[in-house]
N, C-alpha and C positions, 0 to 999 in steps of 0.2 A: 095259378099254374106257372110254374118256371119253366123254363126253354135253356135248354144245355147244349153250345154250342161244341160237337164233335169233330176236332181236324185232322183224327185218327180213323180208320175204318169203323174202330168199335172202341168198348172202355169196358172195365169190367165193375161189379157190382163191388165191390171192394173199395175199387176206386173210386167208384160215383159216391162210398160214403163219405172217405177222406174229403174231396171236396168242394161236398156241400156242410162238412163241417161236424158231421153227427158222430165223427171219430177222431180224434188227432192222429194214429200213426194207424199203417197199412194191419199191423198184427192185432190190433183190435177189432178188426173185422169179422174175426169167426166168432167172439165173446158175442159182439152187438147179434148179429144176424140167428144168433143162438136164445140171446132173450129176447128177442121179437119175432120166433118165429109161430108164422100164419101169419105179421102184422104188415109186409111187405107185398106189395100185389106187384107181378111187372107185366104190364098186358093183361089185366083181370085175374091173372093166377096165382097163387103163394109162390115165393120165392124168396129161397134159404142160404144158395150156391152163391160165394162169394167171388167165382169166378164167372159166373153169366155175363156174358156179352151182352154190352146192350148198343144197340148198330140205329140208322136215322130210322124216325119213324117211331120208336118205344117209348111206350109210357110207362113210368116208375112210379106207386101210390106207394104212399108213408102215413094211412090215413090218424095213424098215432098223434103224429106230428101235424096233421093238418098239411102234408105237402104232397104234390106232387110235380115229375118234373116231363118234361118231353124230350127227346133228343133228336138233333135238328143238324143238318149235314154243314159245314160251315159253306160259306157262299167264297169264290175265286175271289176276293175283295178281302174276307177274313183270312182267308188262307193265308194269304199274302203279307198281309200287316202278320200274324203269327209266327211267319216265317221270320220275318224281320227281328221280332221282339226276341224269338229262341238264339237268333245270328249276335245278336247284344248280348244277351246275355251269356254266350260262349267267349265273346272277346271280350268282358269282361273280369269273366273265371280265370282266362289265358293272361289277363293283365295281373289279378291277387296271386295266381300262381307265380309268376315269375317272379313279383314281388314279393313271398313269401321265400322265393330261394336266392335273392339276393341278400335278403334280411339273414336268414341262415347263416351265409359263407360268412357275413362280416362279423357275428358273433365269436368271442375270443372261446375256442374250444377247450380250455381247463379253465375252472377259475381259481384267484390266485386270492388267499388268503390275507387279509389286509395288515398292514402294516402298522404296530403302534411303535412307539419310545420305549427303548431297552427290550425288544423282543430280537430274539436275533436269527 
């Protein structure tokens, strides 16, 4: 049993496929959830809704897969480190952003056809 730690109120079942992996992008969710459906238990019940919240406390069964996951409220310690890693990773978006428009301006805006011998 996996433990899925939550630093948001809830996640949705959508989400919880993306990342644990059973999906690469968000729009694949209603395909998957469509051929497995019955095969999803969340709390003992079938579950089809790709938007179901799942808040601390819920069990998610994939008995397909052999998984199942728990969701678990992150603890003031997690929270904290999370906050940190998202705060990085904003100042680092804001660092390739401004480098990508520096990189921009310095690019020569037309380009200029090269030059050979006796072209005039």
């Amino acid at each position: 049993m996996e433990k899925y730690i939550l630093f948001e109120e809830y996640i949705t079942l959508g989400q919880v496929l993306k990342e644990l992996g059973l999906i690469a992008t968000g729009g694949q969710a209603k395909i998957f959830l469509a051929e497995h459906t019955g095969e999803i238990f969340y709390n003992g019940e079938a579950e089809n809704r790709r938007g179901k919240k799942m808040r601390n406390g819920d069990l998610l069964e994939f008995p397909t897969f052999d998984l199942a996951v728990t969701f678990v409220q992150a603890s003031p310690d997690e929270q904290a480190e999370h906050e940190t890693e998202k705060a990085e990773e904003a100042r680092v978006k804001a660092v390739v952003k401004k480098m990508n428009a520096q990189n921009k301006s310095t690019k020569p805006s037309k380009k200029v056809a090269p030059r050979f011998p006796g072209r005039k």
